[in-house]
C-alpha positions in Angstrom: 74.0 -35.7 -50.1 74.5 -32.3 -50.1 75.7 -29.8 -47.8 72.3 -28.0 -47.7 70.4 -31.7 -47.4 72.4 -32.6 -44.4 72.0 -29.5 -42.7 68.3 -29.8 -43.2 68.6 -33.1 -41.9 70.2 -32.7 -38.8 67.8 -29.6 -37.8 65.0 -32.2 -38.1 66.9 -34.8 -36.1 67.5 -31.9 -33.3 63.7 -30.6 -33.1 62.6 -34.3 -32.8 65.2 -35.1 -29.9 64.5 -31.5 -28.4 60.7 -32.1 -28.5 61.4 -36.1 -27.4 62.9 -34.5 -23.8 60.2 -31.7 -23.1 58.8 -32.2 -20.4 57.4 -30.4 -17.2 60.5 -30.0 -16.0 61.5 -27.7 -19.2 58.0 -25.4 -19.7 58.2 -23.3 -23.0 56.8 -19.4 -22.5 53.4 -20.3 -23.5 53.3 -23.1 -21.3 54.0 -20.8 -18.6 51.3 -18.2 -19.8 49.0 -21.0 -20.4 49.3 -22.0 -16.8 49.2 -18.7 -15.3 46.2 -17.2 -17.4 44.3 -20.7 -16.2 45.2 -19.4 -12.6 43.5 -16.3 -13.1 40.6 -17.5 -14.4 40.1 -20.2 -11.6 40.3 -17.1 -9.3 37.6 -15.3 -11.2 35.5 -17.9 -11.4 36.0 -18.6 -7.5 35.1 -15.1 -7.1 31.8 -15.2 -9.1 30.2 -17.6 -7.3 31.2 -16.4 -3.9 31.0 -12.8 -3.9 27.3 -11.6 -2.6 27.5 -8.7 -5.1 24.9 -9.4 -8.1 26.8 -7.3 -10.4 30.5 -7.9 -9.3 29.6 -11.6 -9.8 28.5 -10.5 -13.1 31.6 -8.5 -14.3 34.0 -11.1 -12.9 32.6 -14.1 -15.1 33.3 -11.7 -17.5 36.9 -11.9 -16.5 36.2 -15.8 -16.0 35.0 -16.3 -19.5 37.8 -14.1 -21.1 40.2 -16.1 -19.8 39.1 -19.1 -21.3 39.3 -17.2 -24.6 42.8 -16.2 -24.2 43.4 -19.9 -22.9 41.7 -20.9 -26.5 44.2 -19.0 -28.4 47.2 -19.9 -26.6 46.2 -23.8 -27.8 45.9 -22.3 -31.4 42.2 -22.8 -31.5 41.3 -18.8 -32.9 38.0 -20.1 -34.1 37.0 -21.1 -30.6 38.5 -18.6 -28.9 36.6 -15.5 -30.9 33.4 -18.3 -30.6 33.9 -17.9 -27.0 34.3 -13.6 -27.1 31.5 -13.0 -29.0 28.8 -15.7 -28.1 29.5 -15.6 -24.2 31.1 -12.5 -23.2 29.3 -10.2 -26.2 26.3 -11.9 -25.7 25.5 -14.0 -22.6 27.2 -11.5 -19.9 25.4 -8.5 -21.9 22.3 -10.3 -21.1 22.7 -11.3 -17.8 23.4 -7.4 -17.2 19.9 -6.1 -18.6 18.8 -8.8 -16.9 20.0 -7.0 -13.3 18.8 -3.6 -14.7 15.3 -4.6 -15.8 14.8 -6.5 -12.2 16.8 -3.7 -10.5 18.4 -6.2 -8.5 20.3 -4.4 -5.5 23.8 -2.5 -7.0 25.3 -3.5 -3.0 25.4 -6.3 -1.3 22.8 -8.9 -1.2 22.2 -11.1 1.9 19.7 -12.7 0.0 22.2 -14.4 -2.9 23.4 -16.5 -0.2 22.1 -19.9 0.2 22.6 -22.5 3.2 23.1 -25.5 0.4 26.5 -24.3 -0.2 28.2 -27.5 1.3 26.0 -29.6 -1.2 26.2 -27.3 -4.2 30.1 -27.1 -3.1 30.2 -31.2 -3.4 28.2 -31.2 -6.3 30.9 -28.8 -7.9 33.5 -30.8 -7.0 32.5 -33.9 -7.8 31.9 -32.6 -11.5 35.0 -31.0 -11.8 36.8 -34.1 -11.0 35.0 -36.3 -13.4 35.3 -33.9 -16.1 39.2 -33.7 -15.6 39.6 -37.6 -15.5 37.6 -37.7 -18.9 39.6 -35.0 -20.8 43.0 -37.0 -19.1 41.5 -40.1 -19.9 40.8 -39.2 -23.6 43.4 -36.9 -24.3 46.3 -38.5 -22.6 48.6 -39.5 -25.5 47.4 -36.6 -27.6 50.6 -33.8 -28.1 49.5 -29.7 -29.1 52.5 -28.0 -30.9 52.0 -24.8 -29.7 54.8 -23.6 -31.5 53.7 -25.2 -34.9 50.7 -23.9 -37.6 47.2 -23.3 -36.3 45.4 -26.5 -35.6 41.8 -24.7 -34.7 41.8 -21.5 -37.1 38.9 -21.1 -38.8 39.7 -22.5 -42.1 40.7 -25.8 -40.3 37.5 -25.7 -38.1 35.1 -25.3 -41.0 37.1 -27.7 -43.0 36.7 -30.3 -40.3 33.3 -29.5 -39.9 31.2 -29.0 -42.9 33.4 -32.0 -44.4 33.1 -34.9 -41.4 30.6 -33.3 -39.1 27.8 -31.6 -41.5 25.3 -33.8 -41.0 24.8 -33.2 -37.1 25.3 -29.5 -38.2 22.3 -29.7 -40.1 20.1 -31.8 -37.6 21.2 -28.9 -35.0 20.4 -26.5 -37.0 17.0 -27.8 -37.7 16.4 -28.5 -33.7 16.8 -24.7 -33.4 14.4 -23.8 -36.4 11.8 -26.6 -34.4 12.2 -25.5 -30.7 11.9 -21.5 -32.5 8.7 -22.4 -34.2 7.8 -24.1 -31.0 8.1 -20.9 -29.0 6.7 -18.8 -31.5 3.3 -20.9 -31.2 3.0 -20.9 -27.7 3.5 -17.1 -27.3 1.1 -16.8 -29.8 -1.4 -19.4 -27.8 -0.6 -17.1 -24.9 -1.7 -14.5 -26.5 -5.3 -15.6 -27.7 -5.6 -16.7 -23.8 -4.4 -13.6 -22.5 -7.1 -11.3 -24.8 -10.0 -13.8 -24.2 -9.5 -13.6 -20.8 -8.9 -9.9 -20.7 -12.5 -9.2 -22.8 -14.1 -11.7 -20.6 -13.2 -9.9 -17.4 -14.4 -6.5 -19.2 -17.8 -7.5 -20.7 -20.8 -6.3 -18.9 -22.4 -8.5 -16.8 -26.0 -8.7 -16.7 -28.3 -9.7 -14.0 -29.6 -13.1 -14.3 -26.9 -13.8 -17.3 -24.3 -16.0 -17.9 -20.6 -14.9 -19.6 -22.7 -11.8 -20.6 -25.7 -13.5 -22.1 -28.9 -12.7 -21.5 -30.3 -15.8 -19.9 -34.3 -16.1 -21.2 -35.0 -17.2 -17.7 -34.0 -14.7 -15.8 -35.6 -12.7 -18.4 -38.7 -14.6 -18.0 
């Protein structure tokens, strides 16, 4: 064995025995950043659904939401994490914004965004959020992220993984969205015809001893 062979050797043998004692006692610097980025977003999030300010609630689950993206790339999942900036905050957020404009919903506070379920919805919450942790722990419990390794999410991996084992649900998604588009598209258009039949039935001129604006022979008679 060479020199160079035993060398490589015994670096192996170190990372295996340094990665064997990590623990929680011994956090590594994204570890730490994980944790304190997850803090921040749990405050945001705490903030959007307390604060009786339509548009601060807006702007902070923007703050919520980014956090989860930066959370996203600190596992090494990049595809999920621009996913999440670009479907959600670019998109979601922006329309949840027009949405206050176009209803100019009160810039102030708002007395009415409070509700007295708060105690239920507050259960509710909390009841979800504990399931869902205990089924992530539960499923994910002897499952290890190197987060100091090669990108396990980055978009070659993801559409590897997915348009090799998973492109067959891709496909029958994507043809749930064409069907429920095609869907809406025919009842707006049904909508429509109602909404101009009605609208040239209310302005036809009604005469006297008619019926839906035809001349009725006895009336005439």
């Amino acid at each position: 064995m060479t020199f160079a062979a035993a060398t490589a050797t015994a670096a192996r043998t170190a990372t295996t025995v340094a990665a064997g004692h990590h623990g929680f006692l011994s956090p590594t610097g994204v570890e730490i950043a994980f944790l304190l980025v997850g803090l921040l977003t749990f405050g945001a999030a705490l903030v959007t659904v307390t604060t009786k300010q339509l548009v601060h609630a807006a702007l902070w689950l923007v703050v919520a939401l980014g956090g989860l993206a930066v959370e996203y790339l600190l596992l090494t999942a990049e595809f999920i994490a621009w996913v999440q900036v670009l479907i959600y905050v670019g998109s979601v957020v922006v329309l949840l914004l027009f949405g206050l404009m176009l209803t100019r919903a009160p810039i102030g506070r708002s007395p009415d965004a409070d509700s007295g379920n708060r105690w239920a919805a507050l259960a509710v919450a909390v009841a979800s959020a504990g399931t869902l942790v205990w089924v992530v722990v539960d499923a994910f419990r002897t499952t290890w992220v190197d987060l100091n390794g090669a990108a396990a999410g980055s978009t070659e991996v993801t559409g590897a993984s997915l348009f090799q084992n998973w492109v067959l649900p891709f496909e029958a998604l994507s043809v749930l969205l064409l069907a429920a588009l095609v869907g809406a598209i025919v009842l707006s258009r049904k909508a429509k015809a109602d909404t101009a039949a009605a609208t040239t039935t209310a302005a036809a001129p009604r005469v006297p001893g008619s019926r839906d604006g035809k001349q009725d022979k006895e009336g005439v008679r």
